[in-house]
N, C-alpha and C positions, 0 to 999 in steps of 0.2 A: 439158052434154056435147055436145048439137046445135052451138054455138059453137066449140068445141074441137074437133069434128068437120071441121067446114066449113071453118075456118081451115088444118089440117089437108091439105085435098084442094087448098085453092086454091095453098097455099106447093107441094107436090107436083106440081099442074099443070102451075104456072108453071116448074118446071123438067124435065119432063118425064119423071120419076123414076116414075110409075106401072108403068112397063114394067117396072121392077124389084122391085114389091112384089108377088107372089104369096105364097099364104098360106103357102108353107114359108119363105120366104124372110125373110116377118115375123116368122114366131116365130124362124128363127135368129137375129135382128135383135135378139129381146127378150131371148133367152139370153145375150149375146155383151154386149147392156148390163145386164144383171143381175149378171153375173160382172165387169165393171167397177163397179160398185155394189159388190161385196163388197170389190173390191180398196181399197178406201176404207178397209177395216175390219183389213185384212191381218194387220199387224204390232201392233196395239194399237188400244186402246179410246180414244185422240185421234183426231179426224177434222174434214175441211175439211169446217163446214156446206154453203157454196158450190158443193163438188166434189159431197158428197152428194145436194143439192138439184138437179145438173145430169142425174146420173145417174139418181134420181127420176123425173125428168123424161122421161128417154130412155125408160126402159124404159114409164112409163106411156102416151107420145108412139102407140109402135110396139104396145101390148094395142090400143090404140085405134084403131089404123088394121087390124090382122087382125081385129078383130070388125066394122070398118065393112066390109072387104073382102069378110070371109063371113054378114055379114047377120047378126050376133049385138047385141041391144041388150042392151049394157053395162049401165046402169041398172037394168032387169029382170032381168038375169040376176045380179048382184050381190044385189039382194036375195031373188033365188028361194035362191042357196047360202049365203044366212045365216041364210035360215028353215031349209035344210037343217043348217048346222050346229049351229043351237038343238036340232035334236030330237036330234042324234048327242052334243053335249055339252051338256048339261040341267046346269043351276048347282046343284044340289043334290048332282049327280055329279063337277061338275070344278072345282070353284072352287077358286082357288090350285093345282090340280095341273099338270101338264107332261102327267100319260098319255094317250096317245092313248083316241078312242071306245070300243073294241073291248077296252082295258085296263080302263076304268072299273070298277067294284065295281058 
């Protein structure tokens, strides 16, 4: 992730684009390629791997750059909300289900 990171800041550097990443600015950035991500999926269940894997790409590009922006480590905080979501759905509770936490039995 530090490599991806860093790669990240120097491409942005080099072009002088920092001035335009403030943290509203990146999540609109991540919203805006997530709903290009969906539009992949539009009209049916065929889709360009390539186009998916591009958009993939975008939207994780830009999570990457507002958690570097506001001090948020990715890594850490990725596994702090899967421990969270182990205790919210416990496999004894959700296996094969769809319901949400707060539906569970």
């Amino acid at each position: 992730m530090n490599d991806i990171k860093e790669q990240l800041r120097i491409f942005n550097e080099e072009r002088d684009w920092d001035q335009f990443h403030s943290p509203e600015n990146l999540a609109k950035s991540v919203a805006i390629e997530a709903g290009e991500l969906l539009e992949c999926f539009q009209w049916n269940n065929d889709f360009d791997q390539r186009a998916v894997s591009d958009e993939i790409a975008d939207v994780m590009m830009y999570c990457i750059m507002l958690a570097d922006k506001i001090d948020i480590n990715l890594e850490q905080e990725i596994l702090r909300k899967l421990e969270e979501n182990k205790q919210k759905y416990p496999v004894e509770k959700c296996k094969g289900s769809s319901k949400k936490y707060n539906e569970l039995d």
